[in-house]
N, C-alpha and C positions, 0 to 999 in steps of 0.2 A: 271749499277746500278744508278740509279734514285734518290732513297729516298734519302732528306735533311738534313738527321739527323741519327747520330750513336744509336745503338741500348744499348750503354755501357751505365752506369747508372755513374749520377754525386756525389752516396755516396756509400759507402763500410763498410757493417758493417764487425765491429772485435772484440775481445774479449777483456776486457782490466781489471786486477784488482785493484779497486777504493780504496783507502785509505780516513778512517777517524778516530775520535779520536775514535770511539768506536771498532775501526779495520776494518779488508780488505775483500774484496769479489767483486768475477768474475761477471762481467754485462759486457751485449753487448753494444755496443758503434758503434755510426757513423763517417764516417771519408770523410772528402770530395776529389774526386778519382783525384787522379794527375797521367797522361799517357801521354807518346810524341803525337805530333800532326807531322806530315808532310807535307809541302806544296810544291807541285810540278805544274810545267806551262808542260802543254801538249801542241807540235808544232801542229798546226793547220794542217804541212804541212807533217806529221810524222804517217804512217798506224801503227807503232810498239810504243806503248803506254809505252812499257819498255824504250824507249828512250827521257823522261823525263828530264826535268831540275829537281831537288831538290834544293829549295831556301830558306827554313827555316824551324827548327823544333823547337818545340816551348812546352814547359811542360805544357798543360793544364787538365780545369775539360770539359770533355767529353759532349755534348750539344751544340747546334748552333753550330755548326763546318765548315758550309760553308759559317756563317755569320763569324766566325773568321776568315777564309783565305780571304775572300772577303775584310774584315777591315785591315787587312793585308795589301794585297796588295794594295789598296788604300794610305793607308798611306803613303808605300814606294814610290810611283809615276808611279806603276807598271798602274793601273787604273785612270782611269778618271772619269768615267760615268757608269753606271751600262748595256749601250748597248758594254763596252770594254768583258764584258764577254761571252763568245760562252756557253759555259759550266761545270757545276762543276760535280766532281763523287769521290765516294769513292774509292781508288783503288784496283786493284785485284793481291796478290802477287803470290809466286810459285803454282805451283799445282791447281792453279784456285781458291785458299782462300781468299776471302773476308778479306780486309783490312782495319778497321775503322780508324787507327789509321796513314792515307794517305789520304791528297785530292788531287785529280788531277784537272789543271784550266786550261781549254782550252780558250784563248782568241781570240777574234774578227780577224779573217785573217789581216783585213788591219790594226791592232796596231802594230807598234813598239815598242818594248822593248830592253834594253840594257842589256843582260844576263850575261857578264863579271863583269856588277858591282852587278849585284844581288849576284854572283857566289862569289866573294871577300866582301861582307859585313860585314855578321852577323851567329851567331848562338845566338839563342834567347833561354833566359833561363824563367822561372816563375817571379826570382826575380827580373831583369832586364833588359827589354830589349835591352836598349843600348848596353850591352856588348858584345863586339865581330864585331864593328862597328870599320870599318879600321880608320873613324876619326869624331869630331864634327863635320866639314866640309861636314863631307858624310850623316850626321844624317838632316843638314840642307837641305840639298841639293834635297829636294823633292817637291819642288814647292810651296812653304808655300804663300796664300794671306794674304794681309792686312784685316785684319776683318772689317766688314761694321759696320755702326752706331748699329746697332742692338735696341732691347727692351730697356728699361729704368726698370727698378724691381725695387722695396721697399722690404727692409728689410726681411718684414714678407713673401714673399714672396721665398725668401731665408729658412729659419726655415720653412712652408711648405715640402719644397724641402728635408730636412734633417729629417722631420718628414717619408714622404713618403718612405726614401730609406731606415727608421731603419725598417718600416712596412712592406716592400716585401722583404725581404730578406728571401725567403724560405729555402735554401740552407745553411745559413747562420745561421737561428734559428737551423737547426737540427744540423749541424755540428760545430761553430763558429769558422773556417777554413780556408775563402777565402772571396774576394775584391767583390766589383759591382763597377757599371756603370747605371748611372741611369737620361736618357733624357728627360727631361721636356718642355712642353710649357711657356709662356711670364707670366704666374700665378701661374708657381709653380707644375703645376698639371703632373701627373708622365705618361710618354706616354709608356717609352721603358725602361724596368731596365732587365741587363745580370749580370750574378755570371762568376766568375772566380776564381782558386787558381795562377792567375796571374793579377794585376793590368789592363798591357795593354794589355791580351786579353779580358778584361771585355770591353774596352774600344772598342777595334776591334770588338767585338761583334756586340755592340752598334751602331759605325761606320756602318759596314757591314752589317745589318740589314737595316739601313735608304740609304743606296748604293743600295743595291736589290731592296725595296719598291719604288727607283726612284725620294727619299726626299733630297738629295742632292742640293745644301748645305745649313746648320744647319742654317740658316743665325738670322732667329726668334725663336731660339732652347736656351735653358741651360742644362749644363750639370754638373754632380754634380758625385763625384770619392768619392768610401770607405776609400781609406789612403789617402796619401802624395800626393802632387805635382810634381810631375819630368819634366825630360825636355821632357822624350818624349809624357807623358799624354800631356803635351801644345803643340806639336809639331801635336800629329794626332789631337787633338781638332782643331787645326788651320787649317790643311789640310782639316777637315770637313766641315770647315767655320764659326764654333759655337765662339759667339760674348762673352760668359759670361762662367767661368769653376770656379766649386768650388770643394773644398774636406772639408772632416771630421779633416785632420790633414794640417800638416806644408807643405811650399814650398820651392825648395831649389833656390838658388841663381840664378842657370841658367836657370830654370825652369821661374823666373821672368823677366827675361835679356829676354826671347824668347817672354813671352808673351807682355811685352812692346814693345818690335820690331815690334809685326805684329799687334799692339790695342787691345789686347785682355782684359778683366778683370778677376783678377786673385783672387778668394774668398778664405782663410783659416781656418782653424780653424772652420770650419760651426760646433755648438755644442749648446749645452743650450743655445738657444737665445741669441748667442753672435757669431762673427766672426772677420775678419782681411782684409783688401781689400790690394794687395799685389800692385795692378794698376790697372787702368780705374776707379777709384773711381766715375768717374763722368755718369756712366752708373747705380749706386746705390742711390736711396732715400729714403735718413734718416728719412723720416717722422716718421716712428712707432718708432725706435729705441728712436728718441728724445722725443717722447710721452711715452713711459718708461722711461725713463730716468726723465722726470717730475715730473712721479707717484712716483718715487721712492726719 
């Protein structure tokens, strides 16, 4: 099996009855489709496909699915380069039934991988990924560089960016459901935006998209998240090489601690023409903001 993309649909209508003041009544409603993902490494050197590693499963919305495991894996240190991959496939379960909800990653004969510690990690949930991470230690521990000087952005340039990801959000208008990830160039302009009802597989998407295409690393890229900041949005952000990360809401502590570590700039709060710069302050110019701030 070939094709790049699961045939599952990323919305689920249902029936739902709506209450208002003037009373109730049954209308269909959309709901964005939350289903396990499986990500399994197929040995290169292994004719029996059943005898698979299983290395994460992971609750996501069904679509890019090979760009999810590909951002996946990448971020854990499983990848490098988009030539570590031989091949992706949907897997095929008992009786010969097609399994979308399984990819299988055959990597490059001459890559090394360390399956013991894949095997003791994680089980990744929607809301979380870290959890089920044997330790921060192990979370860090996937080869993070220092961020290069990168782009220098103005303000407006940022609000752009926040204007762009509230307007493609297709998935998102029908349902108001689940997260994106949404990669911009050095002006704000929106190159690559993924939906997820998970944070960081919106992020993995995104990742794993620019993995495959061969755009590795982000290094003149921005990138801009629908919620919160966590540690591990900064954490694949960095293993991407993306110099500037912003979100819609709040950062947490370690989230900050990580992106100071490796130079990265950390934008908050992106909303009504107003934000937060957590670090790297000096990668952001204030020119527009202080030219409003005049007017006003």
């Amino acid at each position: 099996m070939t094709r790049s993309d699961s045939p599952r649909r990323a919305v689920t209508r249902r029936t739902v009855r709506r209450y208002r003041r003037e009373g109730a009544a049954d209308a269909r409603d959309q709901l964005v489709t939350e289903e396990p993902l499986e990500i399994r490494i197929l040995r290169h050197d292994c004719a029996d496909r059943d005898a698979a590693l299983p290395v994460s499963v992971t609750m996501r919305t069904p679509g890019h699915d090979f760009e999810l495991a590909a951002g996946f894996l990448f971020g854990e240190g499983v990848l490098d380069h988009q030539a570590d991959l031989a091949a992706m496939s949907f897997c095929v379960g008992a009786g010969g039934v097609q399994n979308y909800n399984a990819v299988g990653v055959t990597l490059d004969p001459g890559l090394g991988f360390d399956a013991e510690r894949l095997r003791r990690n994680f089980y990744a949930t929607s809301s979380c990924g870290v959890c089920g991470k044997a330790s921060i230690e192990a979370v860090r521990d996937v080869g993070l560089p220092p961020a290069v000087e990168g782009p220098t952005v103005e303000a407006g340039t940022l609000f752009r960016m926040a204007e762009g990801l509230e307007g493609s959000q297709a998935v998102f208008a029908r349902t108001g459901g689940l997260h994106a990830a949404a990669l911009c160039d050095s002006e704000g302009s929106l190159l690559r935006l993924r939906e997820d009802v998970g944070r960081h597989n919106a992020m993995d998407k995104v990742v794993g998209a620019s993995l495959l295409a061969g755009e590795l690393p982000l290094h003149d890229r921005l990138l801009l998240v629908s919620g919160r900041l966590s540690f591990e949005l900064v954490q694949k952000a960095a293993r991407a090489g993306v110099p500037v990360l912003a979100g819609v809401s709040a950062a947490s502590s370690l989230a900050v601690e990580l992106a100071e570590e490796v130079g990265m700039t950390l934008v908050g709060f992106l909303r009504e023409e107003r934000f937060n710069v957590y670090c790297g302050a000096e990668r952001i110019r204030p020119t527009e903001l202080e030219s409003m701030e005049r007017a006003t």
